[in-house]
Phi, psi and omega in degrees: 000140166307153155254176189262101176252143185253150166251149195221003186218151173217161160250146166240163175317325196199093192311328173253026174236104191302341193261346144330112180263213193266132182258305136259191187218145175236168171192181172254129215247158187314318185276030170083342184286135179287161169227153201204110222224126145275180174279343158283312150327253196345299166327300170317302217277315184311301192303311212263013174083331184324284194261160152221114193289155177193156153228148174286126195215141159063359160130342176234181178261142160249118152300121191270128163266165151297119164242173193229136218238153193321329173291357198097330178314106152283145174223205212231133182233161159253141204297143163332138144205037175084018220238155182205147311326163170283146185326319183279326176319306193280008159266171227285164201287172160272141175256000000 
């Protein structure tokens, strides 16, 4: 079974370019110490079950998925839920 982890940080190529995509993704692990994923990682632990991703938005987790982008490119997304950007974009850089 996966475990269930929140991002709570992201990095992009060009942090003011919406169109850039995310090179990691970060967080805080219960004993306070930070993690930090490339997006490529990350991506493997999902196909391979290890991990399951979420963000916290709006009072509730969005689950973050796999897309697929017209070119082939996997990234890393949050499920539709009406929110524009999507919810892993707007959070804050990882330091």
């Amino acid at each position: 079974m996966a475990a269930r982890v929140r991002i709570s940080c992201i990095n992009k190529a060009d942090r003011f370019n919406p169109h850039k995509h995310i090179t990691h993704i970060g967080g805080i692990n219960v004993d306070k110490t930070r993690w930090k994923l490339t997006e490529e990682d990350a991506i493997e632990y999902i196909e391979n079950g290890t991990y399951e991703f979420y963000v916290f938005a709006g009072g509730s987790s969005v689950n973050v998925i796999i897309a697929t982008s017209i070119a082939g490119h996997k990234y890393l997304r949050t499920v539709a839920d009406g929110e524009i950007p999507d919810n892993l974009l707007s959070l804050p850089e990882c330091p």
